[in-house]
N, C-alpha and C positions, 0 to 999 in steps of 0.2 A: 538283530536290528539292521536293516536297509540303511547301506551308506549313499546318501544323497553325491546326487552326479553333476553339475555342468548340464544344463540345457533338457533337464528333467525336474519337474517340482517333486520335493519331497513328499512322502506320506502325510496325510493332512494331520496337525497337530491334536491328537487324542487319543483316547481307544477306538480301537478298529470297531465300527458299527455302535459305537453306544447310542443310545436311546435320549437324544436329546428332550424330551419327555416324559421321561422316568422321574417320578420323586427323588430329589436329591436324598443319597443317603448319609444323611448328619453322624450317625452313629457309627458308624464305618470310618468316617474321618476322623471323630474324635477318639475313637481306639485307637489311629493308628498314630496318634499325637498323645504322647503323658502326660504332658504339661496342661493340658485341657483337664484335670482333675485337682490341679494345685490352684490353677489362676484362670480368671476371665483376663485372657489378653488380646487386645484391642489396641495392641501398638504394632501390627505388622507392615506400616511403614516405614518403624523405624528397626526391628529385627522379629521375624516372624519364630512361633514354637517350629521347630523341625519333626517331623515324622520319624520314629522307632527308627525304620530301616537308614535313615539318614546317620542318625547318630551310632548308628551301631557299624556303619561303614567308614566312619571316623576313626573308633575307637579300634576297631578290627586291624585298621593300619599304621596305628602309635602301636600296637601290640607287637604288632610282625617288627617295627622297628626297633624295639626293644629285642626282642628276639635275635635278631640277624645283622642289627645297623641299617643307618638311613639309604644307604649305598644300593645295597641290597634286596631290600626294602622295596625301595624304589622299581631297581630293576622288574623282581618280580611283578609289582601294576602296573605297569607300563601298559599294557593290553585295558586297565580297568583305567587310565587316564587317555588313553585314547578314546574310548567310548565314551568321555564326557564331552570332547570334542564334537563328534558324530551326535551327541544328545541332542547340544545348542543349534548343532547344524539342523537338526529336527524343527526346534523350538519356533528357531527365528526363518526359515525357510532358507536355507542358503546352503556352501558348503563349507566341511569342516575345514579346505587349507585357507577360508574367509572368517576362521574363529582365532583370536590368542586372547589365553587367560592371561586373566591380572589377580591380583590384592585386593581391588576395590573398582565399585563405579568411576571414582576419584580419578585412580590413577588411569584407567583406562579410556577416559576421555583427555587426558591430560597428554599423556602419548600420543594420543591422533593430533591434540592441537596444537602442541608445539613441535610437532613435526611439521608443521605447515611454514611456509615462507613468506611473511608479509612485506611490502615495502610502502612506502610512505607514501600517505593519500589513499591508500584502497582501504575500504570498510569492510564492515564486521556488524551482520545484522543479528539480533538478535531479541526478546522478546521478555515481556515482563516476569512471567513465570520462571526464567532464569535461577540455578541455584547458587549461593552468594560462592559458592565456591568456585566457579565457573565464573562470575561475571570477575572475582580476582586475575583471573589467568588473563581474561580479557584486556583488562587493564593495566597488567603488566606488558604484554605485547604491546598494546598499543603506547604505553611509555616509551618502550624499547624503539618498535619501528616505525610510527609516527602513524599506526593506522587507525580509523576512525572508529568506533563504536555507537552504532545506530539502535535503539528500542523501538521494535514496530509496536504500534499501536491496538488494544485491544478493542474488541469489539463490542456491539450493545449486548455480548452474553457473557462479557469480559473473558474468553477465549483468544487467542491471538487472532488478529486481522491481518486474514489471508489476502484481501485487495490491499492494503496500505503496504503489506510486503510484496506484491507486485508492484504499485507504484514504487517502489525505494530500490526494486533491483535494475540494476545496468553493469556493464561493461566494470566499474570499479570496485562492486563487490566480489570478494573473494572469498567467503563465508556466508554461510549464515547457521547457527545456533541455536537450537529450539529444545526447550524441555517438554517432554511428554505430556507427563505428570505432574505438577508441582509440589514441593512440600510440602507447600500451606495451604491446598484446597484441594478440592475434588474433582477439579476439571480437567478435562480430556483434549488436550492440543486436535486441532484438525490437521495431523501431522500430514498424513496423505496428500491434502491438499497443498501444501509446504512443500512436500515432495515433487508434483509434478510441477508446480512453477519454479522451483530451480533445476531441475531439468533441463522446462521449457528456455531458462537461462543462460546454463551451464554453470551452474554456481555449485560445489559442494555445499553439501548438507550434513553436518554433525546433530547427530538428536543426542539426548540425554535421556534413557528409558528406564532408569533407576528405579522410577515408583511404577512402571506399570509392567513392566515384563515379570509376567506370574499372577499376574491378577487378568488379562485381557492377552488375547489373541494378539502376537505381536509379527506381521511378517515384513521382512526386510522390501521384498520385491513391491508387493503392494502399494508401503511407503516410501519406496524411492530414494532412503538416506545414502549417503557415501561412507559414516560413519556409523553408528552407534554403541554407545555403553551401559553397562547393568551390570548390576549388584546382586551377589546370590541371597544376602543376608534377609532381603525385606520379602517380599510376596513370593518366591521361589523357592522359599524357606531350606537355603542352604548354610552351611556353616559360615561364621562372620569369617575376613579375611579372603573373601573370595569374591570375582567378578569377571567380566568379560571386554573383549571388544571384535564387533563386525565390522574388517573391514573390505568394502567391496571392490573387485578388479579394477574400477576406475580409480584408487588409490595407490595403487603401484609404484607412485613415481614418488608416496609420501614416505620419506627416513626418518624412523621415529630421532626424536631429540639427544638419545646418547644409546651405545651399542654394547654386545659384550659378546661373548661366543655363543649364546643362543640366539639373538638374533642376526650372526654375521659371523664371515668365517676369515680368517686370516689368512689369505691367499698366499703371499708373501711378505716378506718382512716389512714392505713398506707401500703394502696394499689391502685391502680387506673388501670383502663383497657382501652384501646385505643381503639376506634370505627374499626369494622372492614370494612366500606367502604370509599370511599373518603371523604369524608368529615371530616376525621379524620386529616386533611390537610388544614379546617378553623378555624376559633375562632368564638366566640358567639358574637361580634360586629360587624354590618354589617351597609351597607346601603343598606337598605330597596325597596329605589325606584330606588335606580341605578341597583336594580336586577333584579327587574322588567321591568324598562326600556332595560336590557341588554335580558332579554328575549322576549320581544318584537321584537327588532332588528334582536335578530336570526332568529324569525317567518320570518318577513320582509324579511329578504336573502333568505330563504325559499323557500317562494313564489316568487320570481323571478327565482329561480333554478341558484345552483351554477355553473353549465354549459354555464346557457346565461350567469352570469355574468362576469365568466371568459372568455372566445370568446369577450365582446364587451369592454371588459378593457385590454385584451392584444391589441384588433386591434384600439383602441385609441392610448397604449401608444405606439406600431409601427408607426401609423402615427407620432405623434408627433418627436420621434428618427432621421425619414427621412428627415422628415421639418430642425431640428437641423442641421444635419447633410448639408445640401444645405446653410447654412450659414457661409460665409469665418471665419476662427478663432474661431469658436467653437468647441468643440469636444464632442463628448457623450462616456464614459466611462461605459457603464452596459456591462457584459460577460455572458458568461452561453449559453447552447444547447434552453434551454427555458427560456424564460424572463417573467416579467409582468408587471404590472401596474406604478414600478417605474422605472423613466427614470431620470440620473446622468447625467451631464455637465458641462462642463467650458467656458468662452471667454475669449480669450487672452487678458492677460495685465487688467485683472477685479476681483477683488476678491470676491471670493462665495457672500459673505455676503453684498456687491456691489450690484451686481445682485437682490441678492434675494429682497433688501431693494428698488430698483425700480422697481421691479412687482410689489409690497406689493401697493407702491404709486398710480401704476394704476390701483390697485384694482384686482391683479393677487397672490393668495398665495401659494408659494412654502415654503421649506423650505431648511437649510444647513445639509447636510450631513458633519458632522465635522471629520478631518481624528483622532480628539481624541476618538471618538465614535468608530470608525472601524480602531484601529492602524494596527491589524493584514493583514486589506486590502488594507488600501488605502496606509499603509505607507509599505507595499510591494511591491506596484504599483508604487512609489514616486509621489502619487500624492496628493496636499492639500487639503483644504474643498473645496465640491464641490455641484453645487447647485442640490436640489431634488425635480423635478416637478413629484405626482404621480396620478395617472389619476382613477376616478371609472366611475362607467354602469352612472350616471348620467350627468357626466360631454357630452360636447358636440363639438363640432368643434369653436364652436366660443370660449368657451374658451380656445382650442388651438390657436386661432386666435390672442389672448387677449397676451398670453403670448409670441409671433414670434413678434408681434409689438411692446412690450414694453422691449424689451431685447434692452441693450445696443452693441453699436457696439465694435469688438474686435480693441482692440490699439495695 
């Protein structure tokens, strides 16, 4: 694998020459997924089935730990945890000393943000589709240092309104915040757009890419972020406990919120120097095979090409939408100019969590989009939890089949 350089674009995100063209081959993926034989699942928003060779690169190195000690262990992958490095650096177009692993989406947006230094009176823009976990941090900060918290406005496709957040940037803003993807819908931020006018500003840009890196072509350059975070667990379909963060050379000056001897070194007894690449942004306890497992997975999307995957996981979750939609008293709530994988709905007189608990019975797993999760949107919308079937390149027709017949009828 070509390790991405400084001032050269990496190999473009896929199989070398595949045939953009080619019937997607369904049976191919779900071979190389088990779990596509036990369940129709339709929750890979909220943790995707992992591919054979993923889990068996997991289990390969609790084996060797068992074997020889975590120590050990360790030492010997070191070369196969580098290369998960070198994977993302693939993934996301950038390079690997612009990757440190985390735990989680969570924690990897949480580190970029409260490494940041706000003082009183400077804002914090930030947009509807926000996730509740993020708009908490937000408002601790701004408790803390008196800084303001702005909601740009959506627009007539309820997508974020890229003009309202150039009207609101100036000189005071010191962020701005955007989620990609949302929770609880299927809409697709015009992140790009977000990106070049704070650019054009100088304002960093922290995205939150949670729900779409693994479903769509995600490049950093493109979109212009300073930060971003993602989750191996959901469309990536890597082991849970795993995530990332990109941060780009214009962040250098950011110290993450608390240090340890992986991201810093004790110079002298009453000195210490912070790493100057990302990685200055983990701590020295990891798990081992969830890193390698998560770099596996990247290979995995890889070699399918983020292209095909994204074309046959949007034209899934459109089929699915219209199916919905032909059904009396249901309704599908996803907005956006561009949608994807996840598809939101209700049936009348059924509550989410109704629903979701008799597909689960016939062996169909979605999940609830809960409106405490997305207050910014759904409780804009007045609308309540609402059920979230999200669809990947594996999944197939009959598991849409799965979930149209085991849906209750609207009362």
């Amino acid at each position: 694998m070509d390790r991405p350089r400084r001032g050269r674009r990496p190999e473009p995100r896929g199989a070398a020459g595949a045939d953009l063209t080619a019937p997607f081959d369904v049976a191919r993926a779900r071979r190389e997924t088990p779990g596509c034989a036990h369940v129709a699942h339709l929750d890979n928003a909220g943790a995707a089935l992992p591919p054979a060779v993923v889990t068996e690169a997991v289990v390969a190195h609790l084996r060797r730990e068992a074997r020889t000690g975590g120590y050990a262990a360790a030492a010997a992958a070191a070369g196969d945890v580098e290369r998960t490095y070198t994977a993302i650096a693939r993934l996301l177009g950038c390079a690997p000393e612009e990757i440190a692993l985390t735990d989680s989406a969570t924690r990897a947006w949480q580190v970029a943000f409260h490494g940041l230094v706000f003082r009183s009176g400077q804002r914090i823009l930030t947009g509807r589709a926000e996730y509740a976990s993020n708009v908490i941090s937000l408002l601790q900060v701004a408790a803390r240092s008196g800084v303001r918290i702005e909601v740009v406005d959506d627009d007539e496709h309820g997508q974020l309104d890229v003009a309202d957040l150039r009207r609101r940037l100036d000189d005071d803003v010191a962020l701005v915040a955007v989620t990609h993807v949302p929770t609880s819908g299927g809409l697709v931020n015009p992140v790009a757009d977000v990106g070049r006018a704070c650019r054009e500003a100088g304002t960093l840009f922290l995205l939150d890419a949670c729900q779409s890196v693994g479903q769509m072509p995600v490049d950093v350059a493109e979109i212009g972020c300073d930060f971003l975070a993602a989750t191996g667990r959901k469309f990536l379909r890597a082991p849970r406990g795993t995530g990332f963060l990109y941060a780009s050379p214009r962040t250098r000056h950011v110290e993450p919120p608390f240090l340890d001897l992986r991201s810093a070194e004790l110079a002298a007894p009453d000195r210490y120097v912070v790493r100057g690449d990302a990685r200055r942004f983990e701590t020295w306890e990891s798990d081992v095979a969830g890193r390698i497992g998560l770099g596996v997975a990247v290979e995995h999307a890889l070699g399918w090409g983020l292209d095909v995957i994204r074309d046959r996981v949007q034209e899934l979750a459109a089929g699915l939408r219209a199916r919905l939609l032909e059904r009396p008293g249901t309704a599908v709530h996803d907005q956006g100019v561009r949608r994807c994988g996840i598809v939101t709905f209700t049936v009348d007189g059924v509550p989410a969590a109704q629903v979701q608990g008799e597909l689960s019975a016939a062996g169909v797993n979605t999940s609830v989009a809960a409106a405490a999760s997305a207050r910014l949107d759904l409780g804009s919308r007045g609308l309540p939890d609402v059920v979230r079937a999200s669809v990947h390149y594996y999944n197939d027709e009959e598991d849409v089949e799965r979930l149209l017949a085991a849906l209750p009828a609207a009362r």
